[in-house]
N, CA, C and O of each residue as an XYZ file, in Angstrom:
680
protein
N     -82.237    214.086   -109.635
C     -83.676    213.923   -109.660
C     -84.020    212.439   -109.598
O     -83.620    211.667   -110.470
N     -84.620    212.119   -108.763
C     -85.409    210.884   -108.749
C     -85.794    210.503   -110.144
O     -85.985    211.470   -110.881
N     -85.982    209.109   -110.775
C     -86.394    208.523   -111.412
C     -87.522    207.705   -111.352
O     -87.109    206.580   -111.631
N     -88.743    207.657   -111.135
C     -89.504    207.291   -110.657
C     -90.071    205.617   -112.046
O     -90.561    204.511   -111.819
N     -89.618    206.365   -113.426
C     -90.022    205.149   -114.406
C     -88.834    204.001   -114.117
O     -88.992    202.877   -114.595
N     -87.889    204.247   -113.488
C     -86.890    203.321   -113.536
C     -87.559    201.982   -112.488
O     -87.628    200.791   -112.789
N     -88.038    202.705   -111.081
C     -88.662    202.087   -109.797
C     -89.440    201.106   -110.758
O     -89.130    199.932   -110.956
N     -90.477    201.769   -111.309
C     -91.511    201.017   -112.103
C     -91.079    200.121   -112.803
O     -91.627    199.020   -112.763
N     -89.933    200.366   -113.664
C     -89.216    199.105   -114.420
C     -89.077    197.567   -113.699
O     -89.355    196.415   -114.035
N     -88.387    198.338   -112.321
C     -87.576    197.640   -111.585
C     -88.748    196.601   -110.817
O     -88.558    195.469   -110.373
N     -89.797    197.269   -110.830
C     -91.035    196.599   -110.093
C     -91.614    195.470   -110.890
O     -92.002    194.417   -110.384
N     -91.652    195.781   -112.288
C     -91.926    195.126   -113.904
C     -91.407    194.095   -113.927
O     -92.180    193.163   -114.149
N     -90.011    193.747   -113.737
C     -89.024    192.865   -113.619
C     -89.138    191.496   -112.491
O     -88.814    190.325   -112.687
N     -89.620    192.027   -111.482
C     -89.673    191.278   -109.999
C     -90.984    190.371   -110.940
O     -91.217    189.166   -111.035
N     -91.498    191.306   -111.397
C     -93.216    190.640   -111.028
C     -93.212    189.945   -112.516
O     -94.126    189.133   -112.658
N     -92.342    190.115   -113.663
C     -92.249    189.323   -114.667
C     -91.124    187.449   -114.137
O     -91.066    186.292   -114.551
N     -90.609    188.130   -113.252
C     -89.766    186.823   -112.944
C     -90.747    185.835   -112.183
O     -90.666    184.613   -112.303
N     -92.029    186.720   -111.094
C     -92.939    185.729   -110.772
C     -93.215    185.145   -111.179
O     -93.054    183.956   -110.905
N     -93.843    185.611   -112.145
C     -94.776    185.192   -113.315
C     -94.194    183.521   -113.813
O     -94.786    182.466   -114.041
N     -92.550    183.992   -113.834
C     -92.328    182.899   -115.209
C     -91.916    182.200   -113.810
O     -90.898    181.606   -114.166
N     -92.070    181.925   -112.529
C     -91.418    180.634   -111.585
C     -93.242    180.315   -111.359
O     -93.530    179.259   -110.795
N     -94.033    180.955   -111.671
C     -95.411    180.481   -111.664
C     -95.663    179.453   -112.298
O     -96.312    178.506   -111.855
N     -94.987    179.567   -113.835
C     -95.389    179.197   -114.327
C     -94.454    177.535   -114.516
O     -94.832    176.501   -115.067
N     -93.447    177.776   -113.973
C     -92.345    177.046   -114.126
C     -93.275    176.015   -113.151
O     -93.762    175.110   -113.828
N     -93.529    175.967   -112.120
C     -94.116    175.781   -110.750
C     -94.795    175.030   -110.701
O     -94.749    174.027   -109.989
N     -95.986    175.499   -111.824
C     -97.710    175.293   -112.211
C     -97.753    175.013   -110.450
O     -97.188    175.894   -109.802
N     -98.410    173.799   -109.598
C     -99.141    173.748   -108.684
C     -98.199    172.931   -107.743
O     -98.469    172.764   -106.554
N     -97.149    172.463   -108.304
C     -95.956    172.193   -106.930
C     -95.263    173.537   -106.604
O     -95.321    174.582   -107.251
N     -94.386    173.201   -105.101
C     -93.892    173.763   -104.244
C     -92.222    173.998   -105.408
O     -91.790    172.990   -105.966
N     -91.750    174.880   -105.540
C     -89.987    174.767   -105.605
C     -89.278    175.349   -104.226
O     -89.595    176.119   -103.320
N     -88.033    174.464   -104.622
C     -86.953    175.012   -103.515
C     -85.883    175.560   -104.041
O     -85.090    175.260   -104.933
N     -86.096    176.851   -102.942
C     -85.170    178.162   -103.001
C     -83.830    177.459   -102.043
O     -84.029    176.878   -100.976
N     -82.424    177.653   -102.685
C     -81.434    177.557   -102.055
C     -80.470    178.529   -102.665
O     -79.912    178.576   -103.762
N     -80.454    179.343   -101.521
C     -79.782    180.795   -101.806
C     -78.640    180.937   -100.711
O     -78.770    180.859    -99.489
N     -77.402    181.181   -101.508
C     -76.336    181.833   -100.856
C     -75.877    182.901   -100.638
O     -75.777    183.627   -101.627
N     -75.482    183.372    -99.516
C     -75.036    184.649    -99.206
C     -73.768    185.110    -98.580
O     -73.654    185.258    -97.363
N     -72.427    185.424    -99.793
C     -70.989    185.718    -98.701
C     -70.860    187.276    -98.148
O     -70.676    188.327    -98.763
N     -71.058    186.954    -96.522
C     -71.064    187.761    -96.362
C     -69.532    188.614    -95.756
O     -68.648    187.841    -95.386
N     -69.192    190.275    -95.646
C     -68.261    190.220    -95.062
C     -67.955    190.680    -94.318
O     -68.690    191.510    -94.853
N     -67.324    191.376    -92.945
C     -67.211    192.194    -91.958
C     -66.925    193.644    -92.280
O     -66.047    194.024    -93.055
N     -67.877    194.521    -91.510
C     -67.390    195.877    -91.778
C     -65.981    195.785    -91.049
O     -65.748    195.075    -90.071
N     -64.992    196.711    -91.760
C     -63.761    196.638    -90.702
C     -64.016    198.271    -90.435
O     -64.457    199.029    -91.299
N     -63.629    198.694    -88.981
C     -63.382    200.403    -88.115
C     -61.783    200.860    -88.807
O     -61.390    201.979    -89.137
N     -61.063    199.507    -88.873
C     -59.584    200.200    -89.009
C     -59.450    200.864    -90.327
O     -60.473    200.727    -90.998
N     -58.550    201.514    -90.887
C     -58.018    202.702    -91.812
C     -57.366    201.699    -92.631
O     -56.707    200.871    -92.001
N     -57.402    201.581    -93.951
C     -57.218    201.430    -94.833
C     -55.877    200.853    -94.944
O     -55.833    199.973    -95.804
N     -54.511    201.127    -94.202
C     -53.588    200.869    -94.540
C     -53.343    199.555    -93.014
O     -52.420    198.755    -93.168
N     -53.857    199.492    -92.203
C     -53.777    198.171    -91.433
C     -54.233    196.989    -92.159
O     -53.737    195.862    -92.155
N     -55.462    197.512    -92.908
C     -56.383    196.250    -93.673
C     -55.374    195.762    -94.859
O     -55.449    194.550    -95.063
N     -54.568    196.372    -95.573
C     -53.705    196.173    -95.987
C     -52.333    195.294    -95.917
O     -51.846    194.528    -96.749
N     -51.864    195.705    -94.549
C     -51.090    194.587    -93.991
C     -51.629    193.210    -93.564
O     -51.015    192.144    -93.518
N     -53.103    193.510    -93.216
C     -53.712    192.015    -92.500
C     -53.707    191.530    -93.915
O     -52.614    191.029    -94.178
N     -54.293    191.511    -94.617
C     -54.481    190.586    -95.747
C     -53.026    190.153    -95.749
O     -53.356    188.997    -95.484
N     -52.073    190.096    -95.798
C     -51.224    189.284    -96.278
C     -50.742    187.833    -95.187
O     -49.793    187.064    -95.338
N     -51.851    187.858    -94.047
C     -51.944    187.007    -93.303
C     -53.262    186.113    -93.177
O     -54.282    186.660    -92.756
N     -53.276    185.275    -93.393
C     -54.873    184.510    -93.007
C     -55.452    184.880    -91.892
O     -54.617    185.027    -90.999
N     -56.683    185.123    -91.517
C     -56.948    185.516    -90.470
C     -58.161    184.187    -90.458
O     -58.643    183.649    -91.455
N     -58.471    183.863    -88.960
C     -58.529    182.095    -88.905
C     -59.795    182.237    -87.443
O     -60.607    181.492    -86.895
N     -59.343    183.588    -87.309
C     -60.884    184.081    -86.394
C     -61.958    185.216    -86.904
O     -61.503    186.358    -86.851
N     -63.276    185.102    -87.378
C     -63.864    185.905    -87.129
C     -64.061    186.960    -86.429
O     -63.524    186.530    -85.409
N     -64.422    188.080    -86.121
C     -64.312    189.047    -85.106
C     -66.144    188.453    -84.470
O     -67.068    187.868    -85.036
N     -65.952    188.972    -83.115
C     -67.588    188.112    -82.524
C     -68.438    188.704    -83.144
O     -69.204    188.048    -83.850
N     -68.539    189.897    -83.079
C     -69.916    191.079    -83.568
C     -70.330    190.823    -84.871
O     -71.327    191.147    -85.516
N     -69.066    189.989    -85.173
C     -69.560    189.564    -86.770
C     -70.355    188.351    -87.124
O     -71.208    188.239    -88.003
N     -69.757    187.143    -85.967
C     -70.322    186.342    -86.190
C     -72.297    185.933    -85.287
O     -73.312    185.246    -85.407
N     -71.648    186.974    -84.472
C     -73.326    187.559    -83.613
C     -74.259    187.546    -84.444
O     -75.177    186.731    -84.540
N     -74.019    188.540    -85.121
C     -75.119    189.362    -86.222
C     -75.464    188.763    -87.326
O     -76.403    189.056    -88.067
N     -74.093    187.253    -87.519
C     -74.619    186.251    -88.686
C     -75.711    185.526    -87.810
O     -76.899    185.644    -88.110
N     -75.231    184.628    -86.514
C     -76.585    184.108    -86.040
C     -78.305    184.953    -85.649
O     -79.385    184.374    -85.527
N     -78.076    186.174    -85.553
C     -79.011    186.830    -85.515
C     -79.951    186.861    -86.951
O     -81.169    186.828    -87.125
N     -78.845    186.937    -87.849
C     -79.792    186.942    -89.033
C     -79.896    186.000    -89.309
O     -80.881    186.256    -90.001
N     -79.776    184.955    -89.439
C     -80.291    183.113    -89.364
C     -81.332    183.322    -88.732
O     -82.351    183.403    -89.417
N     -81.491    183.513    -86.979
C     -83.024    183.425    -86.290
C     -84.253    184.483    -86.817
O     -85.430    184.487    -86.454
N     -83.671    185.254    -87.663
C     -84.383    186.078    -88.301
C     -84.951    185.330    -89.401
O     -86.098    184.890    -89.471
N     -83.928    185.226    -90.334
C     -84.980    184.670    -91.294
C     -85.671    183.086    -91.070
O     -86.652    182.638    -91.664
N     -84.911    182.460    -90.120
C     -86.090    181.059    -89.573
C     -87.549    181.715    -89.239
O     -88.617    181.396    -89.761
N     -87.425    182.273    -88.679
C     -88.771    182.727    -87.925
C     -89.389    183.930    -89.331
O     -90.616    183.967    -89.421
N     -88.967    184.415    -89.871
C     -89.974    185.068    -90.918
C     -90.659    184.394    -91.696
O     -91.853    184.546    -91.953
N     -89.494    183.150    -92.356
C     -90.059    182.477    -93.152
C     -90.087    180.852    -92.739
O     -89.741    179.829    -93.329
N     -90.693    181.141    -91.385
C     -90.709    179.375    -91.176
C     -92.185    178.473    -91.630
O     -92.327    177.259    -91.775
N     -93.162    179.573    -91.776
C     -94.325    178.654    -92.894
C     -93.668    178.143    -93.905
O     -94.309    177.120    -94.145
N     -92.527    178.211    -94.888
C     -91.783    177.921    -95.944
C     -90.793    176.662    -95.484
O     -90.118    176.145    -96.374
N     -90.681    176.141    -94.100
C     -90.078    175.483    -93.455
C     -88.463    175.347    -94.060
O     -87.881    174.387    -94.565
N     -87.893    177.148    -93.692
C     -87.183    177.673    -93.707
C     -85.399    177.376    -93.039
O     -84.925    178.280    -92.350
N     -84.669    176.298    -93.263
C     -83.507    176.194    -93.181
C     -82.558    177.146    -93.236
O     -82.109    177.497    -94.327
N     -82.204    177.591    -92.280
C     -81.008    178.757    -92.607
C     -79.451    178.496    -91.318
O     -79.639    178.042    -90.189
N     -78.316    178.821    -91.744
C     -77.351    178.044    -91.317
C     -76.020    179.438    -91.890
O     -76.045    180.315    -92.753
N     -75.146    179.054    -91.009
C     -73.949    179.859    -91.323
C     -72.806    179.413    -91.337
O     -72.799    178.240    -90.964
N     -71.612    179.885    -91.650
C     -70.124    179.364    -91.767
C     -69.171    180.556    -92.098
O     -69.085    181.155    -93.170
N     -68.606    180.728    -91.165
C     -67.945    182.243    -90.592
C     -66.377    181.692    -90.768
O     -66.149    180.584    -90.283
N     -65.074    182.528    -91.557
C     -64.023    182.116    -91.405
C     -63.470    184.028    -90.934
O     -64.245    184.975    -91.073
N     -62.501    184.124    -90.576
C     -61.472    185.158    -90.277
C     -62.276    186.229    -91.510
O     -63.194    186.921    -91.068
N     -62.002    186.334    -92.735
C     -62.180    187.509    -93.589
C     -63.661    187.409    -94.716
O     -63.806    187.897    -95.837
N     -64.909    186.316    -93.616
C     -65.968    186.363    -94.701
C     -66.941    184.983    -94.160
O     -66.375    184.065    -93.566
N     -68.149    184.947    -94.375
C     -69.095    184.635    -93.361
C     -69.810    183.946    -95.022
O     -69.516    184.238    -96.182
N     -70.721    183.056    -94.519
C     -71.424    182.270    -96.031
C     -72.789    182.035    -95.334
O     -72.970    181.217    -94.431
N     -73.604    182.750    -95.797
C     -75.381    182.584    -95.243
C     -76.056    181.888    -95.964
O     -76.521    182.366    -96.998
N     -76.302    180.477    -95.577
C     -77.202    179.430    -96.249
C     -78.638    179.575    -96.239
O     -79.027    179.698    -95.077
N     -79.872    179.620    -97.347
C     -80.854    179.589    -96.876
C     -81.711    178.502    -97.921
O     -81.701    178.632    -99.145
N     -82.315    177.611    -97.327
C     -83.078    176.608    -98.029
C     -84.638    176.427    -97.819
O     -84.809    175.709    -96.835
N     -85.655    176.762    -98.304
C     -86.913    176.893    -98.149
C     -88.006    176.148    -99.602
O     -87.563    175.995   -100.740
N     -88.808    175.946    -99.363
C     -89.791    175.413   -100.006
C     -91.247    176.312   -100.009
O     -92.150    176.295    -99.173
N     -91.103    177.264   -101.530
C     -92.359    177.715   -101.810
C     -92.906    177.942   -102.680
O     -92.315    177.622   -103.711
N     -94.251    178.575   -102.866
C     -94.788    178.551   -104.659
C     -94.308    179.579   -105.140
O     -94.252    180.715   -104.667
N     -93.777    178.970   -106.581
C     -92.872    179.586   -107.211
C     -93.277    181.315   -107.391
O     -92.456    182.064   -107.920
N     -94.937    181.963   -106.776
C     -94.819    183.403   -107.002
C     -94.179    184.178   -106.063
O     -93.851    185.361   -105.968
N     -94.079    183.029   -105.293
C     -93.717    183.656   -103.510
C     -92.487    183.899   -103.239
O     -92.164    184.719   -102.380
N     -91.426    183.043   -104.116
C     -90.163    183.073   -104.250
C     -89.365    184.585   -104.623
O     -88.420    184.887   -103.894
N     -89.584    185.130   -105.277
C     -89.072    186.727   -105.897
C     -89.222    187.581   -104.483
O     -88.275    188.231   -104.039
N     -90.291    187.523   -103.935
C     -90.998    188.378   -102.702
C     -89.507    188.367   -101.525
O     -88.764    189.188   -100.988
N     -89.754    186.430   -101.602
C     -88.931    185.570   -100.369
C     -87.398    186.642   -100.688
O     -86.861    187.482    -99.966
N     -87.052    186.148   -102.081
C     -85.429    186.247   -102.338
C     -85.129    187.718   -101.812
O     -84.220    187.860   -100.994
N     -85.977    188.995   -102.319
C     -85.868    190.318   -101.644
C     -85.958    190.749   -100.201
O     -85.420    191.730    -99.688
N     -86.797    189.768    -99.593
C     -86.913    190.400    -97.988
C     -85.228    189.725    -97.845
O     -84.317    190.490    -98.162
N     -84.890    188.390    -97.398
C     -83.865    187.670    -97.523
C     -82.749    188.923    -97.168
O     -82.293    189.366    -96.114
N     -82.558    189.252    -98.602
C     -81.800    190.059    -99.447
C     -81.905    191.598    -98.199
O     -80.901    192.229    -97.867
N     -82.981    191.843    -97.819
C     -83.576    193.352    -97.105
C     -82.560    192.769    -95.965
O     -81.434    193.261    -95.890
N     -82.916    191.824    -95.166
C     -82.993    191.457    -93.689
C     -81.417    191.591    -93.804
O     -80.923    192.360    -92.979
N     -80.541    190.976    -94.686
C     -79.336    190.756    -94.397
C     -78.571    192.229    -94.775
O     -77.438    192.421    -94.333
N     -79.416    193.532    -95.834
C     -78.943    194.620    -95.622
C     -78.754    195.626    -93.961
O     -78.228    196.720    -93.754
N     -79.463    194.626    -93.010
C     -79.707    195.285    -91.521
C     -78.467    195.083    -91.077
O     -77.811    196.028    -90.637
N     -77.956    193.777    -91.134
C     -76.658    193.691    -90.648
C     -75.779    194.881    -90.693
O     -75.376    195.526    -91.661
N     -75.440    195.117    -88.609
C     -74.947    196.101    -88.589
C     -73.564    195.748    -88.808
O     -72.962    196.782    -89.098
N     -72.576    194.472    -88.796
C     -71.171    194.780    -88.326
C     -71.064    193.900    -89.847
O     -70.014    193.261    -89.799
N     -71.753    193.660    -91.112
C     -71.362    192.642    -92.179
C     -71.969    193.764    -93.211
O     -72.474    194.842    -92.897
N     -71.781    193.204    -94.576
C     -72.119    194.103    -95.908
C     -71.875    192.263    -96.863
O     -71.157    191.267    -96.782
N     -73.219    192.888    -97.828
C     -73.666    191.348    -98.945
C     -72.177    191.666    -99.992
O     -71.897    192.638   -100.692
N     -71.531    190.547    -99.753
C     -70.456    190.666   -101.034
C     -70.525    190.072   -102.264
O     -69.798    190.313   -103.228
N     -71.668    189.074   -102.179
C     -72.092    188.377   -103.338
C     -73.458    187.438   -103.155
O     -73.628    187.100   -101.983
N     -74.423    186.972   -104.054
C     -75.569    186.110   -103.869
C     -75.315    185.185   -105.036
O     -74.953    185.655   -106.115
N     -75.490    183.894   -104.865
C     -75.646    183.057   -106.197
C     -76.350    182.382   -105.027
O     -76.066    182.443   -103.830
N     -77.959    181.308   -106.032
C     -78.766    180.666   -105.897
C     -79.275    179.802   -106.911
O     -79.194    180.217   -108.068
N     -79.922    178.378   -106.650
C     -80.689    177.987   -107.561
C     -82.139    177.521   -107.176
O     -82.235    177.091   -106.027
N     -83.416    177.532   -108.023
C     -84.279    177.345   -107.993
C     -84.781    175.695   -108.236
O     -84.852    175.396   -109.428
N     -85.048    174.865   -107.503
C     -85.655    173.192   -107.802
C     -86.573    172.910   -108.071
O     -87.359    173.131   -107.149
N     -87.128    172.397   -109.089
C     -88.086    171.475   -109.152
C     -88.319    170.030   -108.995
O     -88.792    169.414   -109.950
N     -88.054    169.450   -107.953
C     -87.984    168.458   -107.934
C     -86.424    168.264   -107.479
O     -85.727    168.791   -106.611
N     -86.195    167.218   -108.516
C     -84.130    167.013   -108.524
C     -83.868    168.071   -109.395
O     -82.728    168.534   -109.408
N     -84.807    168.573   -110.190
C     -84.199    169.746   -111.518
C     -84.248    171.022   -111.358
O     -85.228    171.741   -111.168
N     -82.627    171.400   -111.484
C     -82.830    173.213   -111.662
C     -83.259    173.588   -112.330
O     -83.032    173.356   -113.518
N     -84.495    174.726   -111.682
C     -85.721    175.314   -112.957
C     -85.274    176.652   -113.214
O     -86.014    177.393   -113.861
N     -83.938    177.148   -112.711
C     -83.418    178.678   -112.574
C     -82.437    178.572   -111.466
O     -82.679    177.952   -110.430
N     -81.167    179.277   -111.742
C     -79.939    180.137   -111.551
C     -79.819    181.391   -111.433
O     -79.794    182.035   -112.481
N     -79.704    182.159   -110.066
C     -79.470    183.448   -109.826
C     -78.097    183.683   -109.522
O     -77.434    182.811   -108.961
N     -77.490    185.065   -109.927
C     -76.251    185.265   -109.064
C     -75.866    187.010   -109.099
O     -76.379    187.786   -109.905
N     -75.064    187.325   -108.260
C     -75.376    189.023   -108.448
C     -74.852    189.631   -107.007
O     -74.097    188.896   -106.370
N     -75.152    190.764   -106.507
C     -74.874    191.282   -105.000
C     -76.172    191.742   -104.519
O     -77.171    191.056   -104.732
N     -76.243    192.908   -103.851
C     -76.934    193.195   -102.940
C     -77.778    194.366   -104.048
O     -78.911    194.752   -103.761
N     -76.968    194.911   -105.483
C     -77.800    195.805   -105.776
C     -78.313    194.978   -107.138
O     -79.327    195.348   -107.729
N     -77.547    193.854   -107.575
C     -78.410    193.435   -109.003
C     -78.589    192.196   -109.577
O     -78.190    192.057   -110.734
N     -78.956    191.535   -109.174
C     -79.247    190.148   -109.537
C     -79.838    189.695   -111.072
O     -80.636    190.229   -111.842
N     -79.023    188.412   -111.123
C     -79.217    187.782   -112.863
C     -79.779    186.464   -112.801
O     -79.228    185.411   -112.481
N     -80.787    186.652   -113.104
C     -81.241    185.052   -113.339
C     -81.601    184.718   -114.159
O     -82.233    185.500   -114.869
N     -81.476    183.769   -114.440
C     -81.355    182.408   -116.010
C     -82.540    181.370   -115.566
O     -82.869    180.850   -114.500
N     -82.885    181.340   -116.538
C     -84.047    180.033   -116.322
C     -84.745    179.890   -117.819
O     -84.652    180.794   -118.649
N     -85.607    178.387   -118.124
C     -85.938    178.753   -119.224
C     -87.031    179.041   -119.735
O     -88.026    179.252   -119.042
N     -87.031    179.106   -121.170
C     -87.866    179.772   -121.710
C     -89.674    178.890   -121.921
O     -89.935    177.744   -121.554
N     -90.540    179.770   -122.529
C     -91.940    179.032   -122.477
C     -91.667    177.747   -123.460
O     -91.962    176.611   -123.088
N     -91.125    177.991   -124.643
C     -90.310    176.929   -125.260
C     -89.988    175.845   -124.800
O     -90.467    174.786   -125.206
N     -89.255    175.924   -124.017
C     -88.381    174.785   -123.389
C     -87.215    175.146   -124.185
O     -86.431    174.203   -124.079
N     -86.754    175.984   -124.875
C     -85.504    175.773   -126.241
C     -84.384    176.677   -125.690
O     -83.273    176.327   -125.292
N     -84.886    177.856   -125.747
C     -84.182    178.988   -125.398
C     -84.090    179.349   -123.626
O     -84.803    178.748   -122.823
N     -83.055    180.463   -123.198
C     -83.352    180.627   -122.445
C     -83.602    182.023   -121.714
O     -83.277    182.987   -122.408
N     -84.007    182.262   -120.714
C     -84.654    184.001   -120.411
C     -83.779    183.988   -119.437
O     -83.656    183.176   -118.520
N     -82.967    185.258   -119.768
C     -81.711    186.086   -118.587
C     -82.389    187.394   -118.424
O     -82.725    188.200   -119.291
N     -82.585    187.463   -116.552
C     -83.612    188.776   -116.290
C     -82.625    189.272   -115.681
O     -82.346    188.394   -114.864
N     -81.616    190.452   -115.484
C     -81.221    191.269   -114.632
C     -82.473    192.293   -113.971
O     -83.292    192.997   -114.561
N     -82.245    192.051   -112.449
C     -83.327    192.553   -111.354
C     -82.818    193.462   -110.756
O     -81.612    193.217   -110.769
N     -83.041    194.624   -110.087
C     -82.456    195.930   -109.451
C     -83.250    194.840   -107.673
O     -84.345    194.289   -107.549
N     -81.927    194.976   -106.530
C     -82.251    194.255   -105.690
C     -83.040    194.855   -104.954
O     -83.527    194.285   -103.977
């Protein structure tokens, strides 16, 4: 059965993390610099993938590295009002999706999920991990890290003393 209070939780969460990069924010811009390793679907059976690993593999397969530049021109162009930097680095067994943007801190949670959406399209890759940090200035105002289904971010508190750890459903 569907859970429908969980969605709602999960919605609670996004829009409480706004809140607090709002506030982190007040009326400057922060910069989002978010990483993404990504990795190749493999077709072969289980026991080839097996033997390859015990070799470096030192080429990417193309379809893999296609679909990384595809999703780079993707997210330039979604989020290029944010004057949106995005960049890749592809080895044999795993691909690293750079993205660097500048926005107000409510816009950021929205940003990090489409991001997060666009690179679930990838047909020939799958998200193996996300870590990011949030800037203010020279200062990190927040630390994310997590996969494709749950992200943790750290940042601090209204205090200044303590600090607030939000696990987010992606």
């Amino acid at each position: 059965m569907f859970n429908f209070k969980q969605i709602k939780l999960g919605l609670e969460e996004w829009k409480r993390l706004e809140n607090e990069l709002k506030r982190i924010g007040e009326s400057e811009k922060l910069e989002l610099v978010l990483n993404m390793v990504m990795v190749p679907i493999s077709e072969e059976n289980s026991e080839n993938e097996e033997e390859e690993t015990e070799e470096h593999k030192h080429m990417a397969p193309p379809e893999f590295a296609e679909d990384l530049s595809k999703l780079v021109d993707a997210i330039k162009n979604e989020y290029s009002e944010y004057n949106a930097n995005a960049d890749y680095h592809s080895h044999g067994d795993h691909g690293e999706l750079m993205v660097a943007l500048n926005a107000d801190g409510g816009n950021i949670p929205s940003i990090v999920r489409g991001i997060i959406e666009e690179a679930r399209n990838c047909e020939s890759c799958v998200i193996h991990s996300i870590d990011g940090e949030v800037h203010l200035g020279d200062d990190v105002s927040a630390i994310m890290f997590g996969d494709s289904y749950k992200i943790t971010v750290i940042l601090p508190g209204q205090d200044g003393r303590r600090l607030v750890i939000m696990e987010l459903n992606a």
